[in-house]
C-alpha positions in Angstrom: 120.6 99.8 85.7 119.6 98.5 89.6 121.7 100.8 91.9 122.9 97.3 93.6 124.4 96.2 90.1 125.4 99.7 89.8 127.5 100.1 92.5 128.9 96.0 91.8 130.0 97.5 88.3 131.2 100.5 89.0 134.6 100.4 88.5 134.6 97.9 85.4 132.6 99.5 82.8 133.1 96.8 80.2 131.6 94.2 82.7 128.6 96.8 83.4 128.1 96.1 79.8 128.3 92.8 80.4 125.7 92.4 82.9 123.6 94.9 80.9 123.3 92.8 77.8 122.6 89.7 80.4 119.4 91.8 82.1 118.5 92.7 78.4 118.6 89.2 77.0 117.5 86.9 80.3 120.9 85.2 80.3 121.3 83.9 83.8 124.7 82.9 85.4 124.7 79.6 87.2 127.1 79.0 90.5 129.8 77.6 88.3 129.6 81.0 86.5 128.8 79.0 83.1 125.9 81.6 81.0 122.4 80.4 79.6 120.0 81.1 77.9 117.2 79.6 79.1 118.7 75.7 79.5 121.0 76.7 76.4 124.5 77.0 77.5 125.7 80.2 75.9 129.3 80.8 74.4 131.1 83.8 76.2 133.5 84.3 72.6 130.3 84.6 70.7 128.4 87.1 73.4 131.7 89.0 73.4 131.9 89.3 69.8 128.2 90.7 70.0 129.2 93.0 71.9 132.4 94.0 70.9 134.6 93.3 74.3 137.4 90.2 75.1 136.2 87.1 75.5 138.0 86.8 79.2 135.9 90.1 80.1 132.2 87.6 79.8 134.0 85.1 81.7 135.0 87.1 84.4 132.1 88.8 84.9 130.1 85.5 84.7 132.6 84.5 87.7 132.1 87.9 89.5 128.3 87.5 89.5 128.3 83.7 90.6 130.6 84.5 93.2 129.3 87.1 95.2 126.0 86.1 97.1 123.9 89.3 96.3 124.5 89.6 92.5 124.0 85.6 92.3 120.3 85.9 93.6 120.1 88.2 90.6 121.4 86.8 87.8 120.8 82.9 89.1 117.2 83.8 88.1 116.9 85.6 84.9 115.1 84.1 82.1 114.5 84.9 78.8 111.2 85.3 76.6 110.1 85.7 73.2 108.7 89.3 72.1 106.7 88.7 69.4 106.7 92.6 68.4 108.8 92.0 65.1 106.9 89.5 64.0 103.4 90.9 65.0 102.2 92.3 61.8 103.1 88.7 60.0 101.1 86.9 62.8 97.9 89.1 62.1 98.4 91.4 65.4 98.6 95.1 65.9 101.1 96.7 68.0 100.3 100.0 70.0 103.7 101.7 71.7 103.0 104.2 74.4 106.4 106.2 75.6 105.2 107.7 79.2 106.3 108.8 82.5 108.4 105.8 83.0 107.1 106.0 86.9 103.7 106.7 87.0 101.4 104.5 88.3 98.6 103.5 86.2 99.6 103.3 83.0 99.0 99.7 82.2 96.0 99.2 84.1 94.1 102.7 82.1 95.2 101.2 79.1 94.6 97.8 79.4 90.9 98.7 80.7 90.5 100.7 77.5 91.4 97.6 75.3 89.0 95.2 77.4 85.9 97.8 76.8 86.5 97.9 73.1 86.4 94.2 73.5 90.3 93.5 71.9 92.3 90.4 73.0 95.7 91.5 74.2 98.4 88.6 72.7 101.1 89.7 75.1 102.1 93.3 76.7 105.9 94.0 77.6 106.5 96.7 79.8 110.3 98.6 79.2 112.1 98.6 82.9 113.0 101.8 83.2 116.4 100.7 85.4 116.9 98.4 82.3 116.0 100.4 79.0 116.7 104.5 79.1 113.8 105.4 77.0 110.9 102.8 78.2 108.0 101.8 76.3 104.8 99.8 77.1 104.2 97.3 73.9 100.9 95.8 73.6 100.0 93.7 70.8 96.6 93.1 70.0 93.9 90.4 68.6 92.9 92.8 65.6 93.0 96.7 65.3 92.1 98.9 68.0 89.2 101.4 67.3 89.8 105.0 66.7 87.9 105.9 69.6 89.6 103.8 71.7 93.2 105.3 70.5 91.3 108.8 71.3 91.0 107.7 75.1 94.0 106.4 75.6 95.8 109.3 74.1 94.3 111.4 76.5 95.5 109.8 79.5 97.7 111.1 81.7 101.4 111.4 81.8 101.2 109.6 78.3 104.4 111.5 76.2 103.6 109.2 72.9 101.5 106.9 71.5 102.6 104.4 68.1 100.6 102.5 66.2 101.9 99.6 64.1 
């Protein structure tokens, strides 16, 4: 998690779950402390019962992060998209998974190229953050199935631990 949200959450580890599963889902906080998704107001009973924690804990920590300036600018701000990864396969796509050094620099841009010179659309790429997810990955779903050649190059990049193909 961010070292400022971190620190914030410290000393209330249910809340720290609280704010994870906000950063995980896009669910911002507004200055009331009231919880969306996207424009949809968001019930704290039903997020706690997702979760597993009191209902007063989401509420709370809703209020904690509207309330303090730095976590508002945060939170205020989050937004949530679809990833169309689960549904890929039904849609026609193929999904390529790459597990790497969560902090090299590169990655996306080596792969990426790779895709473009075998001439494959990219539908949408979603890139784990590594502050956010403890075993990142870099999702790309594709047009129509990469070549093997192209798998062959990109498995021989650098700093590249793992590479799945769906």
């Amino acid at each position: 998690m961010y070292p400022i949200l971190e620190d914030a959450f410290l000393r209330y580890p249910m809340r720290k779950k609280v704010v994870y599963l906000f950063l995980n889902h896009g669910f911002r906080v507004d200055k009331f402390g009231v919880i969306y998704c996207g424009q949809v107001e968001v019930s704290p009973a039903k997020i706690a019962r997702a979760i597993g924690v009191d209902r007063r804990v989401i509420i709370e920590t809703a209020q904690m992060l509207a309330g303090v300036p730095e976590l508002f600018k945060i939170c205020e701000g989050l937004e949530p998209r679809a990833f169309i990864r689960g549904v890929a396969r039904h849609l026609g796509f193929e999904v390529i998974e790459i597990e790497g050094d969560s902090h090299s620099i590169g990655i996306v841009s080596s792969v990426t190229k790779i895709i473009s010179d075998a001439r494959i659309s990219i539908r949408q790429v979603v890139s784990d953050d590594p502050d956010i997810y403890p075993n990142p990955k870099l999702t790309i779903i594709l047009e129509k199935r990469l070549p093997g050649s192209a798998l062959v190059k990109i498995r021989e990049l650098k700093n590249i631990k793992r590479l799945t193909i769906e």
